[in-house]
C-alpha positions as CSV (number, residue, x, y, z in Angstrom):
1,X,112.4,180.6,94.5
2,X,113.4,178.1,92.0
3,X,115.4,176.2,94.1
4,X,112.1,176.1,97.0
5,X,110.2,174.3,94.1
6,X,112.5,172.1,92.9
7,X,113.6,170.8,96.4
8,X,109.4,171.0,97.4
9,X,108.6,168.3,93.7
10,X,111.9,166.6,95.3
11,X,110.7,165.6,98.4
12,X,107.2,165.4,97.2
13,X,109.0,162.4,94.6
14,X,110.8,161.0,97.3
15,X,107.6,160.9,99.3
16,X,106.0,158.8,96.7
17,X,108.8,157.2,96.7
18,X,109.1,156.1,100.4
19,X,104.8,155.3,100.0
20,X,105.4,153.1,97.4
21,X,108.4,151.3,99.2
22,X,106.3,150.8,102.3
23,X,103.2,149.5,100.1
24,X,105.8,146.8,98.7
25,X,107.4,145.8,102.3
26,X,104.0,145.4,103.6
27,X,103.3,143.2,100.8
28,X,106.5,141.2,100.9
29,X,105.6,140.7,104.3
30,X,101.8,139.3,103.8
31,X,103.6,137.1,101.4
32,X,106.2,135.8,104.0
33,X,103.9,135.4,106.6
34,X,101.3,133.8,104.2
35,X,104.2,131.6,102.8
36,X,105.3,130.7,106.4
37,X,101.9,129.4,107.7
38,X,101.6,127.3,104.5
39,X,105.0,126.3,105.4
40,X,103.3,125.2,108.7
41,X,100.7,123.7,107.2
42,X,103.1,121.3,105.1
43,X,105.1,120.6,107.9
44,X,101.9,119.0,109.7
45,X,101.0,117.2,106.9
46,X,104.6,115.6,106.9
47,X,104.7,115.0,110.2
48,X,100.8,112.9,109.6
49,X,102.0,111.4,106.5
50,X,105.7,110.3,108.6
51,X,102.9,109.0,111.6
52,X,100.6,106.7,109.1
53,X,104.1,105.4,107.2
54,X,105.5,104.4,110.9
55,X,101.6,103.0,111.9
56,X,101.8,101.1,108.1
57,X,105.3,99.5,108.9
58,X,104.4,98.5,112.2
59,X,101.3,96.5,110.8
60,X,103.3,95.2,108.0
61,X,105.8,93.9,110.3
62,X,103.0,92.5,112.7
63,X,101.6,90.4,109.6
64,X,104.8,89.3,108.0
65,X,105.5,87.6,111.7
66,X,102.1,86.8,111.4
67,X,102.9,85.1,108.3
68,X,105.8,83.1,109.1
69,X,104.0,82.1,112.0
70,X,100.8,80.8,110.3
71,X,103.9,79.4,107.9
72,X,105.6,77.1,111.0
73,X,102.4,76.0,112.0
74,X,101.9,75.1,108.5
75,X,105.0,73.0,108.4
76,X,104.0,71.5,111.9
77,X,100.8,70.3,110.6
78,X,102.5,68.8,107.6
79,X,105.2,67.0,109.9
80,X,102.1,65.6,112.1
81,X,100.3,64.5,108.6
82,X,103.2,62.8,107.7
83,X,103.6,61.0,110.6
84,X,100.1,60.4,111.0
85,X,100.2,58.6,107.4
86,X,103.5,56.4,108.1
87,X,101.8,55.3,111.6
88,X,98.8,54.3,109.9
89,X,100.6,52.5,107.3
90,X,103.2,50.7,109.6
91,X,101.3,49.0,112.0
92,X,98.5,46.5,111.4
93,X,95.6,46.5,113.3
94,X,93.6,43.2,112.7
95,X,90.3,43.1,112.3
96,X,87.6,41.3,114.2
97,X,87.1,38.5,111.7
98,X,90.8,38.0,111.2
């Protein structure tokens, strides 16, 4: 008879046991699943954050050529200036009363 009740508060223990193993694998797995959709989330946020950094470097690449252009036409207007100024000043245009 002994034997019957220790073997009965046996498998009653290991049937706490086994609850409270299930209870933490369920919970484990809510946390893997909720750490795998924030996982998710993250990896959206990279791949936005990776979209705007290309979008950024394509406009900051459009501007520097922007730049340089606005730069040669800058240089070009100087050139003209210049000779502009050394035309003026090279030939003499008389004047009515001369």
């Amino acid at each position: 008879m002994e034997q019957l009740e220790t073997s009965d508060t046996a498998r009653k223990g290991l049937k706490v046991d086994l609850n409270v193993a299930n209870e933490n694998i369920i919970s484990i797995e809510e946390d893997l699943y909720s750490s795998k959709q924030i996982q998710s989330e993250l990896l959206d946020q990279l791949r936005e954050c990776e979209d705007k950094y290309e979008e950024a470097i394509h406009k900051l690449e459009e501007t520097e050529q922007r730049l340089e252009n606005a730069l040669e036409l800058a240089n070009e207007v100087e050139k003209l200036q210049q000779e502009n100024f050394h035309l003026k000043n090279s030939v003499y245009i008389p004047k009515k009363n001369d």
